[in-house]
N, C-alpha and C positions, 0 to 999 in steps of 0.2 A: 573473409566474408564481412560485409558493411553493415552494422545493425544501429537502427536508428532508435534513440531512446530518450520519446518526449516527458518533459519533467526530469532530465537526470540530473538537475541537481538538490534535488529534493531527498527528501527524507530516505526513501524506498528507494526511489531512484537512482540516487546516488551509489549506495551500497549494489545495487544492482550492476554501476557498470562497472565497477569492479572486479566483481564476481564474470562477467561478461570479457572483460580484459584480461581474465588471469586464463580462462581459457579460451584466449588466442582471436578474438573476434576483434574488428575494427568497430568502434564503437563511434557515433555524432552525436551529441545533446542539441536538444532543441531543448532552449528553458526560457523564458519571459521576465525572470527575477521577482517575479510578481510576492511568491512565497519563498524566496531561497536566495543566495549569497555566492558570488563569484569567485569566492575564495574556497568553495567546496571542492573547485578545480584540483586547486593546491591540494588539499588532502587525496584527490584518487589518486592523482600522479603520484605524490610521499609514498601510497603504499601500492602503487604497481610498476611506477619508472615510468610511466608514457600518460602524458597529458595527451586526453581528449578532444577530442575535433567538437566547438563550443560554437552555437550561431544563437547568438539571443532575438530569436521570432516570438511575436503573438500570431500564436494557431489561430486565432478568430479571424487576422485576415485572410483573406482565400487568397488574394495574390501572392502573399508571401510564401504561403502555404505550395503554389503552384509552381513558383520560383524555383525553391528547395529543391524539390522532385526532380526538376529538368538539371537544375547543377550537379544533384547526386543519382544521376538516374541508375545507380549498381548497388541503389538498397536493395536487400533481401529480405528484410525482415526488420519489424517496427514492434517495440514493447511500449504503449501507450500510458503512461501516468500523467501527462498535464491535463488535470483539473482542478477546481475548485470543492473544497471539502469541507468543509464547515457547517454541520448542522443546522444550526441557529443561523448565521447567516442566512443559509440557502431559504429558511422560513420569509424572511427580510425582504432579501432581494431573489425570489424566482426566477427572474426572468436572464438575470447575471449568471443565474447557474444553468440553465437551459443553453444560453448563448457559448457558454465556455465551456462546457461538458458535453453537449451534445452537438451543437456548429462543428468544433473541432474534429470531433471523430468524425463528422461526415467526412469533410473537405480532406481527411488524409486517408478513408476507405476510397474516394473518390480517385485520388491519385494511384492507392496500390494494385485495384482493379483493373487497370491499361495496362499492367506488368504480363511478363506471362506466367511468372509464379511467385505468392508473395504469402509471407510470414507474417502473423499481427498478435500481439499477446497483448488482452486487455485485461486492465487495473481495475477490480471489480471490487463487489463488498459482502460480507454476510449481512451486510442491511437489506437485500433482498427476499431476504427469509423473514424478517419482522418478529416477533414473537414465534418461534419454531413453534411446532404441538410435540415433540418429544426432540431429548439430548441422547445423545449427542444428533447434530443436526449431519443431514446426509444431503449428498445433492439431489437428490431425487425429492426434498421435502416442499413443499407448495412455497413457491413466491409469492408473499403476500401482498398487501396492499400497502406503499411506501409510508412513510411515517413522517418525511420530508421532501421538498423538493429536490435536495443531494441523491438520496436514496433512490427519489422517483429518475433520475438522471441515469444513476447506476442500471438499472432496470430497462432503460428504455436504451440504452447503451447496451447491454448485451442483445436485447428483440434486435437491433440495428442491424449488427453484426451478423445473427444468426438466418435475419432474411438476407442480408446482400449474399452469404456462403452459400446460401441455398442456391443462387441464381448466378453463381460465379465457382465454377468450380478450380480456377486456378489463384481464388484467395484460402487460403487455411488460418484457423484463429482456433485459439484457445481462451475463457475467461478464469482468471484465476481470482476466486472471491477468498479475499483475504479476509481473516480474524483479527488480532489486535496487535499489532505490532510496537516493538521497542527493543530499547539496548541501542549499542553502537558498535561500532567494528572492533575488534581486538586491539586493532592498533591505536585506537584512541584520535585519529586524524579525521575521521567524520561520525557524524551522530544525528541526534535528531536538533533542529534549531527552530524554534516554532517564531513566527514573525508575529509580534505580540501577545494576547492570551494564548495560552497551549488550549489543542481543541482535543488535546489525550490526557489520560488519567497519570501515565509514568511523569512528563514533564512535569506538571504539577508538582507530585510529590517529590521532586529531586531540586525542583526552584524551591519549595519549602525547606527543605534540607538543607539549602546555599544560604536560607534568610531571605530570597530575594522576595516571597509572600511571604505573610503571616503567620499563617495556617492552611492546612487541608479544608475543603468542602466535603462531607462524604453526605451524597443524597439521597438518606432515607439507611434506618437499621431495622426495617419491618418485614425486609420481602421473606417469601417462603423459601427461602434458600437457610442454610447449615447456622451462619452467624450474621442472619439478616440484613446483607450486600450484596447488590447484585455481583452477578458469576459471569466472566469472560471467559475468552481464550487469548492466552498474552501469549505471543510467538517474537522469537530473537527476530530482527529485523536482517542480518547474515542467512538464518534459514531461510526467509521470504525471500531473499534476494538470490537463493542457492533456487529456491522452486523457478524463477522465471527462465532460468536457464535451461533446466531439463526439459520446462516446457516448449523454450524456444528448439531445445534438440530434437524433441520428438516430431516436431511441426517438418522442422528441416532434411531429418530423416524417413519423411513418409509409412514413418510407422501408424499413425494412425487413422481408423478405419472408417471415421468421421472426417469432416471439414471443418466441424466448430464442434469442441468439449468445453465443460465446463468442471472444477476441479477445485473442492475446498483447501483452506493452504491455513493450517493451524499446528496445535500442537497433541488435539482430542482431548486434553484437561482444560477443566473449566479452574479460575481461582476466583477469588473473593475479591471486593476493596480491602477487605481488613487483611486479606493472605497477602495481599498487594504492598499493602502498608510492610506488615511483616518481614517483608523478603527483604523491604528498603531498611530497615532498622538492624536487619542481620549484617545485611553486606556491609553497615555504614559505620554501625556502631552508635548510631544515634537513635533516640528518641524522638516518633515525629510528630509535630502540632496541628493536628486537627480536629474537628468538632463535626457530630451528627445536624444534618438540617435535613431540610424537609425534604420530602423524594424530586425528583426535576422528572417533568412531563414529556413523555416521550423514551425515556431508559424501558429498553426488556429485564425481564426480571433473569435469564443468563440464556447465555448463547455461547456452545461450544461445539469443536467439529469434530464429525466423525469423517477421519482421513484416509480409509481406508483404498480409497479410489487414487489416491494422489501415492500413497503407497505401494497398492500395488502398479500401476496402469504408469509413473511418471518414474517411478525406484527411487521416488522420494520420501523423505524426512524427518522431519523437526530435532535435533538431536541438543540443543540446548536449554538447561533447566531454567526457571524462573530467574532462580540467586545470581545465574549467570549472566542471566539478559539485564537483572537491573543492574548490578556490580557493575556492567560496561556504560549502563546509561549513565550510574552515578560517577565515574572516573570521568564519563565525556563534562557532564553539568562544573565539575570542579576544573576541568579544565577550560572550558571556555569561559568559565568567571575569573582566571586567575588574573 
């Protein structure tokens, strides 16, 4: 079975088709290089034996977009990650994130609509929730009002999906709104590689650990939380990359009673910056260099999920602790500085 998976060489993505190649699927990347490195290749293949079918397209053109489909017309199923992500960016340039986050999804529901049955797992976010009104957050909690044009993307990406499903009944989707991802794979051959500033908290503190920064930023020790840092939910990037899969199964085996679910993908523990800091300085053995500054505009004061829908309804997850996820991210950071 052919599963198409844009962004796979990216962060999520990449560990995804892995995970996707170990059971048994034929996997095609679509990636653009825009945020990610050709040599992420080499690392799936190192840890599954079968290099990937790799076509470097920008999804914004609809020709190339149109192309694809007709050369591979025995897709089955598509797990959507290329976008643009960046917060602050997205504040910046708008209009850049509307054209790559929302153009693109059209122009490949466009294509999978003419199938006569087609699979789509799209790459969501808890930035839809915004400030939740109670933790742990559920899916059923009110989508708020975006807090960026990124967010607002995410947002108007799943409405997309959930009207075309409505009016196409031989497309099936799932969104899976992710929590905060990191770590790297066990085997140390891919990770997270962020293409200038990290726009995550783990990178950060792991380039701080290498020397390659000075110090941590940590923004703000006032919130009403336990040790006055805002509260995530850090999930191994292997379990995230484990959820796309069950989600792709259930799609494929018509178990489910919808056309379009939606399905938080965490760990349902919130941690701190400072538990954050913490776990890096157990795993590391070091000491790390940062300093309080003023809060940054825009951060919830914590967001963690309740998984219980992804648990029962997908027979999924999370099964790796904190110390684990960063241990792997900190093994990857010392490796690719070697």
């Amino acid at each position: 079975m052919k599963i198409l998976v844009t962004g796979g060489l990216g962060f999520i993505g990449s560990h995804t088709v892995v995970e996707l190649q170990q059971q048994g699927f034929d996997v095609v990347i679509i990636d653009d290089c825009s945020n990610a490195d050709e040599k992420v290749l080499n690392g799936i293949a190192a840890i599954t034996g079968i290099p990937p079918l790799f076509e470097k397209i920008d999804l914004r053109e609809k020709n190339q977009v149109v192309d694809f489909f007709k050369r591979h017309n025995d897709i089955e199923g598509v797990i959507h990650f290329a976008a643009s992500k960046a917060v602050g960016e997205s504040v910046r340039e708008p209009l850049l994130y509307y054209e790559n986050n929302i153009g693109t999804l059209v122009y490949i529901l466009k294509e999978l609509i003419q199938k006569e049955k087609a699979s789509f797992i799209f790459s969501s976010s808890c930035t839809v929730y915004g400030q939740a009104d109670a933790m742990p957050i559920t899916e059923d909690a009110p989508v708020k009002p975006a807090e960026s044009p990124y967010g607002n993307t995410k947002q108007i990406g799943e409405e997309i999906i959930f009207d075309t499903c409505k009016v196409r009944a031989n497309l099936n989707a799932i969104a899976l709104r992710y929590f905060n991802p990191m770590g790297a794979h066990p085997s140390i051959e891919i990770g997270e590689l962020p293409v200038g500033i990290p726009q995550n908290l783990v990178p950060f503190i792991t380039q701080t650990g290498m020397g390659v920064r000075g110090q941590l930023s940590v923004f703000g020790d006032d919130y009403p939380t336990e040790d006055g840092t805002c509260v995530r939910d850090y999930i191994h990037v292997v379990d995230l990359a484990k959820a796309h899969v069950v989600a792709l199964q259930r799609l494929l085996s018509d178990k489910n009673d919808t056309n379009f679910e939606v399905f938080n993908v965490g760990t349902g523990k919130g941690s701190s910056v400072m538990e954050v800091i913490q776990s890096f300085e157990r795993v590391s053995g070091k000491k790390l260099k940062y300093q309080i500054v003023e809060r940054r505009s825009g951060d919830v004061v914590e967001a963690y999920a309740d998984t219980t829908k992804a648990n029962k309804v997908l027979g999924w997850k999370a099964l790796s602790s904190l110390d684990n996820a960063m241990k792997s991210a900190w093994e990857w950071e010392q490796k690719i500085r070697a």
